[in-house]
C-alpha positions in Angstrom: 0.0 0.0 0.0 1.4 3.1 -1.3 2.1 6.4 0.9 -0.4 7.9 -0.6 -3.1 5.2 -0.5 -2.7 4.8 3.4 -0.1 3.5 6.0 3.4 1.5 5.4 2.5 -2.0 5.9 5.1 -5.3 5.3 4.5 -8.5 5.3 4.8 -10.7 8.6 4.9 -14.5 7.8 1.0 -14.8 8.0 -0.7 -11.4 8.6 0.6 -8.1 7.7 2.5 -5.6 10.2 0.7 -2.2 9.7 2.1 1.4 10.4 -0.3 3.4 10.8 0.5 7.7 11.7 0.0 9.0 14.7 -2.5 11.0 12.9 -4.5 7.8 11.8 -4.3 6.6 14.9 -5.9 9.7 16.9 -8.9 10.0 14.6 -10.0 6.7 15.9 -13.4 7.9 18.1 -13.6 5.4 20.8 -17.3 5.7 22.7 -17.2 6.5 26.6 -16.1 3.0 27.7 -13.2 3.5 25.6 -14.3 0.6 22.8 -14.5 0.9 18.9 -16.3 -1.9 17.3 -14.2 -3.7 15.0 -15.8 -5.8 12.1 -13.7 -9.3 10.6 -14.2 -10.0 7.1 -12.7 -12.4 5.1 -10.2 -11.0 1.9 -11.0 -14.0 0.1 -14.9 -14.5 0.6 -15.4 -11.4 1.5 -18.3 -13.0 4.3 -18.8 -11.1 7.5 -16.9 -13.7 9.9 -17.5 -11.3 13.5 -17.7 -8.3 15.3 -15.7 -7.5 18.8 -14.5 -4.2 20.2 -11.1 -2.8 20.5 -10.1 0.2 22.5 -6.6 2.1 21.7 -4.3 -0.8 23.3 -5.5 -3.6 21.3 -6.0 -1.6 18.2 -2.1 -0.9 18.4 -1.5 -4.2 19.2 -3.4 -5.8 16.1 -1.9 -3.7 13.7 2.1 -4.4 15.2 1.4 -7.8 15.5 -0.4 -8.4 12.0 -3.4 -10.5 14.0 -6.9 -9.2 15.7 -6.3 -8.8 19.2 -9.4 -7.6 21.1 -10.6 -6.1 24.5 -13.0 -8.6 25.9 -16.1 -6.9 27.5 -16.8 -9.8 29.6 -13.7 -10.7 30.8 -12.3 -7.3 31.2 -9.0 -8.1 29.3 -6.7 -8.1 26.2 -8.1 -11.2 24.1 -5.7 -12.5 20.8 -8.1 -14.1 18.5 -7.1 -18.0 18.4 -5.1 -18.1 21.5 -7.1 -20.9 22.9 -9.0 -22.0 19.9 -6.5 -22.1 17.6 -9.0 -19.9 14.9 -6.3 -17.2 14.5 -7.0 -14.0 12.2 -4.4 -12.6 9.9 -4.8 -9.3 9.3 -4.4 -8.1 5.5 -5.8 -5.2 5.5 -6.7 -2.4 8.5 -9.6 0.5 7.6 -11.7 2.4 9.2 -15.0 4.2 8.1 -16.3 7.8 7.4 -16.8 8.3 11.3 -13.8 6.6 12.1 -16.1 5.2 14.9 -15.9 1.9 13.3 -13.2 -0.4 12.1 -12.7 -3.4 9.2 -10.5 -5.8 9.2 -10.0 -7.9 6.1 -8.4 -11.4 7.6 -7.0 -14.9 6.3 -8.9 -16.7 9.1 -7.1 -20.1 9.9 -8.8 -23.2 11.8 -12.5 -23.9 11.5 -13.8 -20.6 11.8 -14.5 -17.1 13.2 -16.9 -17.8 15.8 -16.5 -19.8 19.3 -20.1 -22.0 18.1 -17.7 -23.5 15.8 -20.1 -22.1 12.5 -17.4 -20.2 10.4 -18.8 -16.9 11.2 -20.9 -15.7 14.0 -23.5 -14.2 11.3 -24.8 -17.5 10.8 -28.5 -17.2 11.9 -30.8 -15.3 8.9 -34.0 -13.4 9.8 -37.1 -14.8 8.1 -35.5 -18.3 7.5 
């Protein structure tokens, strides 16, 4: 990705390392707990495989470390997509939208899936069906 086009970026063995600026970075507008919510999609199917939240740590961290790394609500702490599961994310590409109050990541998800049902995303269940 080209200057111009966004952040530096190389590419780690499996996800990519992204730099974003420090301007980039402080346009993100977390809500008053802190969070962003950060959408998964897949670069290849391009199916909606989850949505978690972020806040600035984990943001930083997914984007260093070229994998989704995410704040878990529940359990109050940093949460690396995969660690137990084994269902890793690697990030290909980082945006975020017109807001910046909302964030997409395009992954190469590895194992069975996205979501801890074992379904290969969490948006699974249609309305009407």
């Amino acid at each position: 990705m080209s200057e111009a086009n966004g952040p530096a970026s190389t590419v780690d063995t499996q996800g990519r390392v992204i730099e974003p600026t420090a301007e980039q970075l402080a346009a993100v507008n977390y809500d008053a707990n802190g969070l962003v919510p950060a959408i998964v999609q897949d670069v290849e199917t391009g199916a909606v495989l989850m949505m978690a939240w972020m806040n600035a740590e984990t943001l930083q961290l997914s984007l260093a470390e070229g994998r989704t790394v995410f704040w878990s609500r529940s359990r109050s702490e940093v949460w690396r997509k995969g660690d137990t599961s084994g269902d890793r994310q690697w990030i290909q590409q980082a945006s975020y939208d017109c807001d910046a109050d909302t964030l997409l990541f395009r992954v190469r998800q590895e194992g069975a899936g996205a979501c801890h049902t074992g379904e290969y995303s969490c948006f699974f269940r249609d309305f009407g069906a």
